[in-house]
C-alpha positions as CSV (number, residue, x, y, z in Angstrom):
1,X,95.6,106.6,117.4
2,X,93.5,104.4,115.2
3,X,91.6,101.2,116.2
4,X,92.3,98.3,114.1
5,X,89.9,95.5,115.1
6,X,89.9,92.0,113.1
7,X,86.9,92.7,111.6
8,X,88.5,95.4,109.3
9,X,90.8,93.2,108.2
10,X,90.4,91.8,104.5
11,X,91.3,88.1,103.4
12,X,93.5,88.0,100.1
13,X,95.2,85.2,98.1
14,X,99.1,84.8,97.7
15,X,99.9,86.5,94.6
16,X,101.0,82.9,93.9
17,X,97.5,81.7,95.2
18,X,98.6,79.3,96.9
19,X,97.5,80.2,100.1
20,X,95.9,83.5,101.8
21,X,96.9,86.2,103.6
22,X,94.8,89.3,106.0
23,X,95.8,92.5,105.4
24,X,95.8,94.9,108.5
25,X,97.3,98.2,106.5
26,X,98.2,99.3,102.8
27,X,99.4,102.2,101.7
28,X,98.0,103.6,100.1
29,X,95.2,101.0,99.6
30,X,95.5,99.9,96.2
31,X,97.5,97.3,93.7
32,X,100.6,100.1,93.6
33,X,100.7,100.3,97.5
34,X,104.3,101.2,99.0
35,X,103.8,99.8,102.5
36,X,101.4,96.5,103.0
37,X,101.4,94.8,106.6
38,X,99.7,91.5,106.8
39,X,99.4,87.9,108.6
40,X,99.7,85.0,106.4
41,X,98.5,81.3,107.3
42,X,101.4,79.1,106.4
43,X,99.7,75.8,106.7
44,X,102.7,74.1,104.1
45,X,106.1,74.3,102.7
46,X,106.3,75.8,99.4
47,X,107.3,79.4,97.3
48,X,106.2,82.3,98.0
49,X,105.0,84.5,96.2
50,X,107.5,86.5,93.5
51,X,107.5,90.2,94.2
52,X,109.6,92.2,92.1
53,X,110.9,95.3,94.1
54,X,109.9,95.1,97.6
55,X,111.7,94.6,100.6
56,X,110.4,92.1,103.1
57,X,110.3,91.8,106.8
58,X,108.5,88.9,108.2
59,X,108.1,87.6,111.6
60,X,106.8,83.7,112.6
61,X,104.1,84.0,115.5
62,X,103.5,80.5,116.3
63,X,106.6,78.4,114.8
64,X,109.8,78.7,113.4
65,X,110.2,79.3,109.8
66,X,113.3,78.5,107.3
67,X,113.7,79.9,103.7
68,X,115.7,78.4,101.0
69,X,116.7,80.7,98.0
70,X,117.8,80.1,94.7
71,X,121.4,81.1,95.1
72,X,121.9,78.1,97.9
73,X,121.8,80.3,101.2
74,X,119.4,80.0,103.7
75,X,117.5,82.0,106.3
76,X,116.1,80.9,109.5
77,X,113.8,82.5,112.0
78,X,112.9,81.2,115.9
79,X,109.6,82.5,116.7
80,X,109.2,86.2,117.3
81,X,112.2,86.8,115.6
82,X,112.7,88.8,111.9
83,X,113.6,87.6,109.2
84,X,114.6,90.1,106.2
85,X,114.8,89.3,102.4
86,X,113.9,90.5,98.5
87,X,111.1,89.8,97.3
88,X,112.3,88.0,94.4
89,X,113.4,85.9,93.4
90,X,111.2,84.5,95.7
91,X,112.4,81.6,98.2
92,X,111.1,78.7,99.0
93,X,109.8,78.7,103.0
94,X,110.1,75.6,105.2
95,X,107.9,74.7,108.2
96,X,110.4,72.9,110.5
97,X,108.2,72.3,113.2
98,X,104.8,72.6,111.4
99,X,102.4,75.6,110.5
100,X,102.6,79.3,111.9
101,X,101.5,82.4,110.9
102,X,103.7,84.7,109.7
103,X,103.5,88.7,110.1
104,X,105.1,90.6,107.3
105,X,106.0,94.3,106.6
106,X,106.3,94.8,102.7
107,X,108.0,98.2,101.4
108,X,108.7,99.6,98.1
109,X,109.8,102.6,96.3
110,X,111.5,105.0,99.0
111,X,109.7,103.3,101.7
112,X,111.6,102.3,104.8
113,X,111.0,100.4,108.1
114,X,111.5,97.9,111.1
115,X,109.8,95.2,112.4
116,X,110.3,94.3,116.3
117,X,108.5,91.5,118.1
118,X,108.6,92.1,121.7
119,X,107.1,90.9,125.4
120,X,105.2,93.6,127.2
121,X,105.5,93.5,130.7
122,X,104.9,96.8,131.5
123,X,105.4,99.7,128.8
124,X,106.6,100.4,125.8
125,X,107.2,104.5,125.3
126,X,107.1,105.7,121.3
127,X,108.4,108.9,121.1
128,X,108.1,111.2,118.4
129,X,109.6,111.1,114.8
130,X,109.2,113.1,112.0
131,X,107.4,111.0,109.3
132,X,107.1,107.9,111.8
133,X,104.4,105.8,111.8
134,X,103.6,103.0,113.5
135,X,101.3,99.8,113.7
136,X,101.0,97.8,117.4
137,X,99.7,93.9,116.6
138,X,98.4,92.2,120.1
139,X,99.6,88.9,119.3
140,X,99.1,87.5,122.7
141,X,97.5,89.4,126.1
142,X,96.3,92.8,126.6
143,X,97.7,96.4,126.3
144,X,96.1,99.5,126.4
145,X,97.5,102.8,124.1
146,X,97.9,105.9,125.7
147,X,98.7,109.4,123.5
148,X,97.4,112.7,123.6
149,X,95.0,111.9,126.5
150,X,93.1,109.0,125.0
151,X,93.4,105.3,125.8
152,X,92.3,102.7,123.6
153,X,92.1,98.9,125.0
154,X,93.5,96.2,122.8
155,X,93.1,92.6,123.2
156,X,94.6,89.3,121.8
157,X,94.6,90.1,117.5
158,X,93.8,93.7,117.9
159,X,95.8,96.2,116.0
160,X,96.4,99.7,116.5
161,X,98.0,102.8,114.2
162,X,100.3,105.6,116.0
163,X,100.7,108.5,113.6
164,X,102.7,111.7,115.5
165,X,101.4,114.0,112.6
166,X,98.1,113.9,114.7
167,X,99.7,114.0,117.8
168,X,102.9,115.3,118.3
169,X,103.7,113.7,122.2
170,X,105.1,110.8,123.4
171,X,102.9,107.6,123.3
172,X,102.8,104.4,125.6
173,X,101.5,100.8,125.3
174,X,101.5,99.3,128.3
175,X,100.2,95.6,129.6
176,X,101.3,92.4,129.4
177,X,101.9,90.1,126.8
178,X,103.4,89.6,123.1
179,X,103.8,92.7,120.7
180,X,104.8,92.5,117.1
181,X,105.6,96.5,116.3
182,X,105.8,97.6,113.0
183,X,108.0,101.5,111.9
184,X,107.9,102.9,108.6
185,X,108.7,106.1,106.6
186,X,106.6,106.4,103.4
187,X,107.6,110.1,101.7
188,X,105.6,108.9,98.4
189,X,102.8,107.7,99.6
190,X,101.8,110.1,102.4
């Protein structure tokens, strides 16, 4: 387990630049990165940003979200719910009932992964997978992680990294509150 408090978090403009985003993992942590998990303020309709070959995942925290592509087809997303898409061409988002934040799982190359927003009322068990790796977003509440016999306490915005290659047992979260969990498998960039 690794601690991922605010604080580590860096602040980055849209590719587009027309708005920011903070970046809680990369992978590896450069321009050519085949996994990127951030939060972006979406304070306005508009594009987002073009990103040739990557797969998105993207969850709304606080409101809904709508995306209008190109091709005329549409995607919509409740709160805590995923939405998944290309990267380009880009669509056009839509705030129907005003600003949220939005977490998003990027991937590209042979990376692969999930995105699952969830309510934690008591625990959540990861077991272990070969090549698994995970990231636990507090959104809302408090949960504690517990693997190998450590426990690390997370509060509201605190983020956390489960990697079985440094410990191969089961591993819980338990508390209460809103979880947005993010799975991936990376081959080329371990």
């Amino acid at each position: 387990m690794r601690f991922l408090p605010p604080s580590s978090r860096r602040i980055e403009p849209w590719a587009n630049g027309a708005g920011s985003t903070e970046v809680l993992w990369r992978e590896p942590d450069d321009a050519n990165w085949c996994v990127r998990i951030s939060i972006a303020n979406v304070v306005e309709e508009g594009p987002f940003s073009e990103l040739t070959d990557t797969r998105r995942l993207l969850v709304p925290l606080d409101a809904p979200m709508a995306l209008r592509f190109a091709d005329g087809h549409r995607g919509h997303a409740d709160r805590f719910c995923v939405l998944r898409f290309d990267g380009a061409p880009a669509p056009f988002g839509i705030l129907p009932e005003g600003p949220t934040r939005d977490f998003n799982l990027m991937l590209r190359a042979d990376a692969r992964g999930e995105l699952f927003a969830r309510t934690l009322v008591d625990s959540q068990i990861f077991l272990p997978e070969t090549g698994a790796r995970w990231l636990i977003y507090v959104h809302r509440g408090n949960a504690q992680m517990v693997s190998g016999g450590k426990t690390l306490q997370l509060a509201s915005g605190d983020a956390a990294m489960l990697d079985f290659a440094d410990d191969p047992g089961r591993a819980a979260v338990e508390g209460g509150g809103e979880l947005v969990l993010a799975k991936w498998h990376a081959p080329a960039c371990a």
